[in-house]
N, CA, C and O atoms as a Tinker XYZ file with bonds, in Angstrom:
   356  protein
     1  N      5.968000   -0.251000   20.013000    73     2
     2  CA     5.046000    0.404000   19.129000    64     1     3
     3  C      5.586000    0.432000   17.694000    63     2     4     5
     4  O      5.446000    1.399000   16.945000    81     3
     5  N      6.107000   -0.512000   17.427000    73     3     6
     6  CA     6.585000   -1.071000   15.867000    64     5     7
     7  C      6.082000   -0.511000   15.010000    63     6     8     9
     8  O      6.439000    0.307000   14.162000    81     7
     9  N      4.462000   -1.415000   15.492000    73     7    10
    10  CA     3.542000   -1.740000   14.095000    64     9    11
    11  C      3.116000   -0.346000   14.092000    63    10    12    13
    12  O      2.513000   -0.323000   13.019000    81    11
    13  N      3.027000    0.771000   14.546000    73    11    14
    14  CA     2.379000    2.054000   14.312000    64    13    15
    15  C      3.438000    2.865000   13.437000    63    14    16    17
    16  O      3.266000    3.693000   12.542000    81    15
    17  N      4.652000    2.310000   14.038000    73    15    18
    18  CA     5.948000    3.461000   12.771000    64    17    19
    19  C      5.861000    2.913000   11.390000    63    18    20    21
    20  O      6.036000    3.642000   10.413000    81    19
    21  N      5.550000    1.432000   11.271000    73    19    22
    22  CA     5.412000    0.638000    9.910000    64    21    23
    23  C      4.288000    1.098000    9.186000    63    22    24    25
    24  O      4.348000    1.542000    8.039000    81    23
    25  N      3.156000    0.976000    9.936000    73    23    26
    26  CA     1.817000    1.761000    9.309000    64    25    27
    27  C      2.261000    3.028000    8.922000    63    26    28    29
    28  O      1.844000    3.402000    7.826000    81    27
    29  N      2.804000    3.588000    9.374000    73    27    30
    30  CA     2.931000    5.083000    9.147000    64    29    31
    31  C      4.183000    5.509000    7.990000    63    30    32    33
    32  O      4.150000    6.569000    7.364000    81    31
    33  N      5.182000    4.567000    7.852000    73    31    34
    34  CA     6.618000    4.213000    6.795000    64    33    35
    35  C      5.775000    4.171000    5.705000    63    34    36    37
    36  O      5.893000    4.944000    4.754000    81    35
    37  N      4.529000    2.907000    5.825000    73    35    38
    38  CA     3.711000    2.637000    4.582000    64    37    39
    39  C      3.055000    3.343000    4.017000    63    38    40    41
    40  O      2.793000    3.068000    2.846000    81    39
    41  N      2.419000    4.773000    4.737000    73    39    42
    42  CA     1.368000    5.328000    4.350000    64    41    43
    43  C      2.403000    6.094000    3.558000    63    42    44    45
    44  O      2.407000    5.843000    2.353000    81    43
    45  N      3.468000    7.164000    4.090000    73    43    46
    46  CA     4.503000    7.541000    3.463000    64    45    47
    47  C      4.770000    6.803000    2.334000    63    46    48    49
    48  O      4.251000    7.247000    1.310000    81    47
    49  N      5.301000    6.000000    2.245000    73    47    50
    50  CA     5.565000    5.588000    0.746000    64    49    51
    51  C      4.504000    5.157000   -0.263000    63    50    52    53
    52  O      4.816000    4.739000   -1.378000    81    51
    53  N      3.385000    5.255000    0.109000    73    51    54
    54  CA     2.121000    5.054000   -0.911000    64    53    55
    55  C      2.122000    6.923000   -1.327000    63    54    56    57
    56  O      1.738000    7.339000   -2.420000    81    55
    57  N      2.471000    7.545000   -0.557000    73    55    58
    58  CA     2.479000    9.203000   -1.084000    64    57    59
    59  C      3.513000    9.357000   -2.374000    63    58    60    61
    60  O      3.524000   10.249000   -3.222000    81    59
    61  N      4.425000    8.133000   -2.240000    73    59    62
    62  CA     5.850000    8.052000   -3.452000    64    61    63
    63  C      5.277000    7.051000   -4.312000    63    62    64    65
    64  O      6.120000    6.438000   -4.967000    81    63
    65  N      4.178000    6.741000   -4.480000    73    63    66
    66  CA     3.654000    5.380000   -5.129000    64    65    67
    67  C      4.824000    4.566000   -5.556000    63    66    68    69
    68  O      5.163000    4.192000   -6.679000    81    67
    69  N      5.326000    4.396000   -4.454000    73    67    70
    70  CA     6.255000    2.894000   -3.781000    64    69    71
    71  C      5.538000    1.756000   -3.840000    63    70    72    73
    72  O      6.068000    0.835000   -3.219000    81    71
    73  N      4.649000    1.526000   -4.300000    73    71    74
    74  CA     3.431000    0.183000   -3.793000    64    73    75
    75  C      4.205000   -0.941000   -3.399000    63    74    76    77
    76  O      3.839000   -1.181000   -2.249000    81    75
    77  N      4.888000   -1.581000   -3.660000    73    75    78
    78  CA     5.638000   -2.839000   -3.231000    64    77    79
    79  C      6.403000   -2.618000   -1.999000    63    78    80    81
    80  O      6.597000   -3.613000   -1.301000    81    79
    81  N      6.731000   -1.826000   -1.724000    73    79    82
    82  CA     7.135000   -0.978000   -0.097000    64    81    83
    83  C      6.152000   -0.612000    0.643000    63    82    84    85
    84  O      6.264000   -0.728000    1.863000    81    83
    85  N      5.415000   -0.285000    0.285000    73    83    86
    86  CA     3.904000    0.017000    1.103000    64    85    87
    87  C      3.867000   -1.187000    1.496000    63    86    88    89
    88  O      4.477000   -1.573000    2.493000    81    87
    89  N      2.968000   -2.113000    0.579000    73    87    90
    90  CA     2.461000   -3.607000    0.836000    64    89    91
    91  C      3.691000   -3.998000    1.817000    63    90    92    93
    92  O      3.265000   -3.892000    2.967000    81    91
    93  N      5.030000   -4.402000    1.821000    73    91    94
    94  CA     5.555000   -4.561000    2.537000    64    93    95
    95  C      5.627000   -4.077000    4.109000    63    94    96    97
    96  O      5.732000   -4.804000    5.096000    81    95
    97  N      5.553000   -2.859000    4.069000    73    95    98
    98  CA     5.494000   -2.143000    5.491000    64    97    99
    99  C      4.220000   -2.589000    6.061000    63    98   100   101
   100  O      4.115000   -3.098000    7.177000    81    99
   101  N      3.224000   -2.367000    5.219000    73    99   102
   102  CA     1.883000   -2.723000    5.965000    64   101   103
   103  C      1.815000   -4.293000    6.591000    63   102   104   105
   104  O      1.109000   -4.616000    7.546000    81   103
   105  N      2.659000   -5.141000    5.880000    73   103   106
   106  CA     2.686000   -6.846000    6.221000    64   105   107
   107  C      3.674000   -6.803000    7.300000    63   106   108   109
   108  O      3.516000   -7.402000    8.364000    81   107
   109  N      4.545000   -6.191000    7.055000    73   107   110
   110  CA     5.133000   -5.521000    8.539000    64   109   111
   111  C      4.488000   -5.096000   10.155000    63   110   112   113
   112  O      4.265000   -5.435000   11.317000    81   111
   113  N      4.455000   -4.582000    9.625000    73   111   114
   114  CA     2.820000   -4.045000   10.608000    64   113   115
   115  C      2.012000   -5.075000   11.209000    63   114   116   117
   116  O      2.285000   -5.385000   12.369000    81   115
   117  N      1.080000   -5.648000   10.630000    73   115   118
   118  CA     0.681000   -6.783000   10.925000    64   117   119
   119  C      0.852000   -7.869000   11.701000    63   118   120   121
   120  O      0.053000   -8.423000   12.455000    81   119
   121  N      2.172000   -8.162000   11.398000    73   119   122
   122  CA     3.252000   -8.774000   11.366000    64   121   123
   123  C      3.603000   -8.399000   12.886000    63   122   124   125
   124  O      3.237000   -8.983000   13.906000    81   123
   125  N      4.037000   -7.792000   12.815000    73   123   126
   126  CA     3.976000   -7.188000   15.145000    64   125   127
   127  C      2.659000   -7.020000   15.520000    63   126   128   129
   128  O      2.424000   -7.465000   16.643000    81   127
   129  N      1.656000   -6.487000   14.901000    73   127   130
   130  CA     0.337000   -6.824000   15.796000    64   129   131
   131  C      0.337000   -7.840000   16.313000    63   130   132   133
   132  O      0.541000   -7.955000   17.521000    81   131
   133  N      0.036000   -9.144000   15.273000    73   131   134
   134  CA     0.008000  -10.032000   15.193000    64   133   135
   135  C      0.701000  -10.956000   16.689000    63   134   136   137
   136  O      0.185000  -11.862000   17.342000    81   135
   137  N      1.877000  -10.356000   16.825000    73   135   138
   138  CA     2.689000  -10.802000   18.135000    64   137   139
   139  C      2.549000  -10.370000   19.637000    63   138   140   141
   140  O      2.679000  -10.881000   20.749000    81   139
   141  N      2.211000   -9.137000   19.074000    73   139   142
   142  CA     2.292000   -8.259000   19.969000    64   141   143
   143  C      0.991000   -8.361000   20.372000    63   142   144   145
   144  O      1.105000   -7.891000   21.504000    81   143
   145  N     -0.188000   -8.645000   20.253000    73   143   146
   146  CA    -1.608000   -8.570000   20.183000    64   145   147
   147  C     -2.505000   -8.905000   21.709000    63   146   148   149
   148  O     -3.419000   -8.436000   22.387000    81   147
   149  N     -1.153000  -10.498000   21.679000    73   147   150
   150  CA    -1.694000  -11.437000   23.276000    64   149   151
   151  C     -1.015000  -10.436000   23.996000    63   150   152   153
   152  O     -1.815000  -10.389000   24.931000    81   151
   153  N     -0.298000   -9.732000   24.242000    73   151   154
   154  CA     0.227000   -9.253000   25.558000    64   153   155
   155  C      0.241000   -8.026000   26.053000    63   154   156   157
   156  O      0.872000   -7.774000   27.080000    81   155
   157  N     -0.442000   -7.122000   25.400000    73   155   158
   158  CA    -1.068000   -5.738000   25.899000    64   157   159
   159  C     -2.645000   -5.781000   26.419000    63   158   160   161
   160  O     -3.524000   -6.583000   26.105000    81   159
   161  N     -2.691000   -4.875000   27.137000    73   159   162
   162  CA    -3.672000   -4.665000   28.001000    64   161   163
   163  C     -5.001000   -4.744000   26.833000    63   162   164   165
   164  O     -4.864000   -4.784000   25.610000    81   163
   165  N     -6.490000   -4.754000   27.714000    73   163   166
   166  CA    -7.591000   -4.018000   26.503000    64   165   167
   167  C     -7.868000   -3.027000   26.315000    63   166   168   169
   168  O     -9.044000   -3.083000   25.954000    81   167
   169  N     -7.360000   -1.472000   26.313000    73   167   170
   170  CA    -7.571000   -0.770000   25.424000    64   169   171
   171  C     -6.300000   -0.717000   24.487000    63   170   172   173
   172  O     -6.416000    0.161000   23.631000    81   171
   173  N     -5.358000   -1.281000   24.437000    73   171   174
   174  CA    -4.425000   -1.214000   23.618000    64   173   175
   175  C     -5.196000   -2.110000   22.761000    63   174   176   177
   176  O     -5.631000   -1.695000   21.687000    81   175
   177  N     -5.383000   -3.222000   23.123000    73   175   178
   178  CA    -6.017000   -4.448000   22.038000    64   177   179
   179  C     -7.048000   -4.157000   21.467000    63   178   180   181
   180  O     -7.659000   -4.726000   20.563000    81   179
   181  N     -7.274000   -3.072000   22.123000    73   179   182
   182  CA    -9.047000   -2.533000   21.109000    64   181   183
   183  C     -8.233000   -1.945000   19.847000    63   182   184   185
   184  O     -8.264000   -2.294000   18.667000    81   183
   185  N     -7.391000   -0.794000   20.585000    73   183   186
   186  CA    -6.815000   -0.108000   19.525000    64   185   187
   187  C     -5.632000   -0.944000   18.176000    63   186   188   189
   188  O     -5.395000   -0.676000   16.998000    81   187
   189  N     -5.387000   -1.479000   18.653000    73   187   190
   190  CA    -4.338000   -2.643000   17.428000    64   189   191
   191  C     -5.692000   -2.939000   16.385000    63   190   192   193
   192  O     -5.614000   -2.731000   15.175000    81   191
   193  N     -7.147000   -3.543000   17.164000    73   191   194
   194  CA    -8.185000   -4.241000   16.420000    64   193   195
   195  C     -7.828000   -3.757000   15.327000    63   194   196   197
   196  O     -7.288000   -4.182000   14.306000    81   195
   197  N     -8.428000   -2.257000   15.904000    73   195   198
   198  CA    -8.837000   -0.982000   15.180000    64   197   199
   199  C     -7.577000   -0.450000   13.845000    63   198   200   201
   200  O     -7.829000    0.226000   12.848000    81   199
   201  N     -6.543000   -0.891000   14.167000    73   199   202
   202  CA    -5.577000   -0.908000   13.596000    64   201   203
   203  C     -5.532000   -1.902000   12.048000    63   202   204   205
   204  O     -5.676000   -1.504000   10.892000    81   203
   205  N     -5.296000   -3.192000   12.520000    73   203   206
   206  CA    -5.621000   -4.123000   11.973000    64   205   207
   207  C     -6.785000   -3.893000   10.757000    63   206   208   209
   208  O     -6.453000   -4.182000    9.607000    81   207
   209  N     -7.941000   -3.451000   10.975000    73   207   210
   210  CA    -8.904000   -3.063000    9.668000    64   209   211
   211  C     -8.066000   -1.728000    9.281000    63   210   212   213
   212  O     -7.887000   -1.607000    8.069000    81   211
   213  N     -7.795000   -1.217000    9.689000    73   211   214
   214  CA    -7.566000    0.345000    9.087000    64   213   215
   215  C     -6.122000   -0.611000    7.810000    63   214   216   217
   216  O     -6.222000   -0.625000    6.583000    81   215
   217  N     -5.322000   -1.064000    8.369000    73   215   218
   218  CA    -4.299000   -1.703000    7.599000    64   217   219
   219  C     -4.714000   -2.609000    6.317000    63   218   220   221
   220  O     -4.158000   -2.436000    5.233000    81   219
   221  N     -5.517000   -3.385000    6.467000    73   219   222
   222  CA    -6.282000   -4.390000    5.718000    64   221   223
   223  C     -6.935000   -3.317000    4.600000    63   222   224   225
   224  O     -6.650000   -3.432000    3.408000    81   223
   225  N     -7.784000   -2.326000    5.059000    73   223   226
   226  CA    -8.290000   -1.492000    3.932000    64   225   227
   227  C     -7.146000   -0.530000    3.335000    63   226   228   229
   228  O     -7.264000   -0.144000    2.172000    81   227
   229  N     -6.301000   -0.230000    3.929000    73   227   230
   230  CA    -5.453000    0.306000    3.267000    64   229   231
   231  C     -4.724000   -0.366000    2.282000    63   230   232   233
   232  O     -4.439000    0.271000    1.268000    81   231
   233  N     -4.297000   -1.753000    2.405000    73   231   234
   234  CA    -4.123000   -2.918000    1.637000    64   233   235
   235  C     -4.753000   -2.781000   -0.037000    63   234   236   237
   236  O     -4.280000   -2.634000   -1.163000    81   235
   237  N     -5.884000   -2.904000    0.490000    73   235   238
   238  CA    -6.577000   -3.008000   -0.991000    64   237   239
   239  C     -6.733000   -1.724000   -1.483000    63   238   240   241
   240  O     -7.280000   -1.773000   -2.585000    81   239
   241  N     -6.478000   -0.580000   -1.122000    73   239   242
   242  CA    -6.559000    0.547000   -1.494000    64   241   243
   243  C     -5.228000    0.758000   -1.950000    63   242   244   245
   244  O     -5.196000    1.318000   -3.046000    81   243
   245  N     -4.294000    0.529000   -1.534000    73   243   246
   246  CA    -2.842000    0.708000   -2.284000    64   245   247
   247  C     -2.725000   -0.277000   -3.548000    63   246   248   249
   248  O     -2.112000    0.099000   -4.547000    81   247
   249  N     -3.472000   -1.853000   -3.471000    73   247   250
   250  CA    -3.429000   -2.412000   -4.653000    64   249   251
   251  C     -3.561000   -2.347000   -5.784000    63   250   252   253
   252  O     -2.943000   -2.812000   -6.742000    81   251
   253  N     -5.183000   -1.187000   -5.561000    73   251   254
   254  CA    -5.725000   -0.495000   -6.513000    64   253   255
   255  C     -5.251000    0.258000   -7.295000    63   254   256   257
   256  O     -5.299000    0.194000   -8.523000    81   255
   257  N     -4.689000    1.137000   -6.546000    73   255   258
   258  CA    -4.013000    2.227000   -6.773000    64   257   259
   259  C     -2.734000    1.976000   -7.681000    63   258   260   261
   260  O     -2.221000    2.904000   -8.306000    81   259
   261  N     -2.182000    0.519000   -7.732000    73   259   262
   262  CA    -1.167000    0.063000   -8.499000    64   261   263
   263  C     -1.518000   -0.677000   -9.549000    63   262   264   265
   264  O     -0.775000   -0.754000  -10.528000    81   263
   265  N     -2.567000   -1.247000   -9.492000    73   263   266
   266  CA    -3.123000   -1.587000  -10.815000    64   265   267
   267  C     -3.400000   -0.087000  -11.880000    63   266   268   269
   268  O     -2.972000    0.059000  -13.024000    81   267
   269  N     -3.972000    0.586000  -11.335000    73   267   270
   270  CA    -4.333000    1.890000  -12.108000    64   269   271
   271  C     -3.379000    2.669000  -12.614000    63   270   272   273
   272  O     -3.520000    3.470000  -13.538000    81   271
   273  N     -2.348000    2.426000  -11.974000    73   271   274
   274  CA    -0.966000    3.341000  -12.618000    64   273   275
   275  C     -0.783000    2.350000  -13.648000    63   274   276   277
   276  O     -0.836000    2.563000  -14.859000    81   275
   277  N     -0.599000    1.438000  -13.172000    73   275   278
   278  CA     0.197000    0.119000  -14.314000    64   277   279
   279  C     -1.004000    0.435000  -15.621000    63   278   280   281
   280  O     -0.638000    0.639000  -16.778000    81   279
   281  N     -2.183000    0.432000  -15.281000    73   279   282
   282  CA    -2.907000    0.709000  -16.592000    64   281   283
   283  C     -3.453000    1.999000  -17.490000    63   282   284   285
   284  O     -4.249000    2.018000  -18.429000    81   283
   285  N     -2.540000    3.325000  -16.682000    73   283   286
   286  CA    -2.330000    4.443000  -16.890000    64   285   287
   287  C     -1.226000    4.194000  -17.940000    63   286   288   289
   288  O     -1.446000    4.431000  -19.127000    81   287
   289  N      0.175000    3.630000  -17.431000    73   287   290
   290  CA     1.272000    3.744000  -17.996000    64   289   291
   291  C      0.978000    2.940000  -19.485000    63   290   292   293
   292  O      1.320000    3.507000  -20.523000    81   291
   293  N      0.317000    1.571000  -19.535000    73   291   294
   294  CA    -0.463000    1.181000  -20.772000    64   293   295
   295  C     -1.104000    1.827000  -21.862000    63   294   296   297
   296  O     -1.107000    1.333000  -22.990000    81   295
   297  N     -1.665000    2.944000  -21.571000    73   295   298
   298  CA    -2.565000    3.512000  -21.973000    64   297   299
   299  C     -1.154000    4.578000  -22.362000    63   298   300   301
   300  O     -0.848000    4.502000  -23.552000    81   299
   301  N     -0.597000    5.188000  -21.832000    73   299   302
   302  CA     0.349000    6.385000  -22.407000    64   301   303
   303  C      1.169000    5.228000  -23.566000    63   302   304   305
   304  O      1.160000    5.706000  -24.700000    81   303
   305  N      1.728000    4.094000  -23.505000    73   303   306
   306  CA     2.648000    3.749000  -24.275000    64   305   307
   307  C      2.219000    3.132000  -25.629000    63   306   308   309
   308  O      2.861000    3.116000  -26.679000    81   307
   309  N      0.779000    2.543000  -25.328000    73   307   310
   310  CA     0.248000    2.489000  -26.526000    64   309   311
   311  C     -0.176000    3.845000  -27.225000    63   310   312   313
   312  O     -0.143000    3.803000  -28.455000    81   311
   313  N     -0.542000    4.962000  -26.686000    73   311   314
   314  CA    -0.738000    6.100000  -27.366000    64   313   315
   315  C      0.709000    6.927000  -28.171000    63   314   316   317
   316  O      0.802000    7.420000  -29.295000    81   315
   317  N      2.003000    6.778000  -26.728000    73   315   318
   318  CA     3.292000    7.267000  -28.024000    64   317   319
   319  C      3.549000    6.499000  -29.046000    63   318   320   321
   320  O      4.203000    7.052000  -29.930000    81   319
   321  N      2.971000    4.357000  -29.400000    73   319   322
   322  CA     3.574000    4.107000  -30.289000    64   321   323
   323  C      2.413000    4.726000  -31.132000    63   322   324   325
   324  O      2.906000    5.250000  -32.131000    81   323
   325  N      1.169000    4.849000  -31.105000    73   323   326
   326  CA     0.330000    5.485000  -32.417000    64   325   327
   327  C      0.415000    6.302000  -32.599000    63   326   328   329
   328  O     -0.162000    6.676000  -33.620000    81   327
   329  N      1.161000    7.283000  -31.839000    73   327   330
   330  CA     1.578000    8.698000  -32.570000    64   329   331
   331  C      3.253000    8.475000  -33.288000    63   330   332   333
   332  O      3.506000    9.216000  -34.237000    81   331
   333  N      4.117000    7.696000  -32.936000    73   331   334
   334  CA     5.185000    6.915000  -33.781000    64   333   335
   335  C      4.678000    6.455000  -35.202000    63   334   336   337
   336  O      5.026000    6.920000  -36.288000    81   335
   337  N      3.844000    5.511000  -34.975000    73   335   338
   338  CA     3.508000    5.245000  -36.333000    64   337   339
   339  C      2.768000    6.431000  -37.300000    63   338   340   341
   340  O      3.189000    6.515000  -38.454000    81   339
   341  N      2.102000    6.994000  -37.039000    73   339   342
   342  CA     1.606000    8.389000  -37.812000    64   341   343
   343  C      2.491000    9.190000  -37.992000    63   342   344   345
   344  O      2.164000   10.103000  -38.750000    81   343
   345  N      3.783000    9.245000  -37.495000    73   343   346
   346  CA     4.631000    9.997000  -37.837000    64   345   347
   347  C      5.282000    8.941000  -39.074000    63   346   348   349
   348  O      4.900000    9.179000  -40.220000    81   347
   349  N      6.093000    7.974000  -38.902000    73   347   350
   350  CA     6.796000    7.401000  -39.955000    64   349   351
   351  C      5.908000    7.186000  -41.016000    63   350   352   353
   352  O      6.270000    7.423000  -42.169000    81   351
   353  N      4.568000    6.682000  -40.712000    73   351   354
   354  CA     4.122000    6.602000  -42.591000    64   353   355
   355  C      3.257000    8.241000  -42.768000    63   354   356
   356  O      2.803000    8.585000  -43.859000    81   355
C-alpha cells in the first residue's frame, strides 16, 4: 500500500507549498499503481481507479497553485522595486 502513503506524503507537502515534492510524490504514487494495478483483486482495482483520477486532479491542482505563488511573488517584487524607486528620487 505504497501508493496510498505517497498520495498522502504529497498531499502533506502541498500544505508546505513544496510543489516540486508534491508533483514528485504524486508520480510516485502512480508509479506503484501503475505496477501494482494487474495484481490485486477488483475491489482493490476499483479503488486504485478511483485513486488514479483523484491523483491526476490533484496534479493540476498543485500546478496551479504554483504558478500562482510564482505570480504572487512577481507581483510583490515588482511592487518593493516601485516603492525603491519613489524612495531614491
Amino acid at each position: 500500500m505504497v501508493y496510498f502513503r505517497c498520495y498522502f506524503i504529497g498531499r502533506s507537502l502541498s500544505t508546505l507549498h513544496r510543489w516540486r515534492d508534491t508533483m514528485a510524490m504524486f508520480e510516485r504514487a502512480l508509479l506503484h499503481i501503475s505496477s501494482a494495478i494487474n495484481q490485486v483483486d477488483d475491489d482493490l482495482k476499483t479503488r486504485l481507479s478511483d485513486l488514479v483520477i483523484i491523483i491526476e486532479s490533484s496534479k493540476y491542482c498543485v500546478h496551479a497553485q504554483s504558478v500562482l505563488e510564482q505570480d504572487n511573488e512577481e507581483e510583490l517584487d515588482s511592487l518593493k522595486n516601485a516603492k525603491m524607486q519613489k524612495v531614491v528620487f
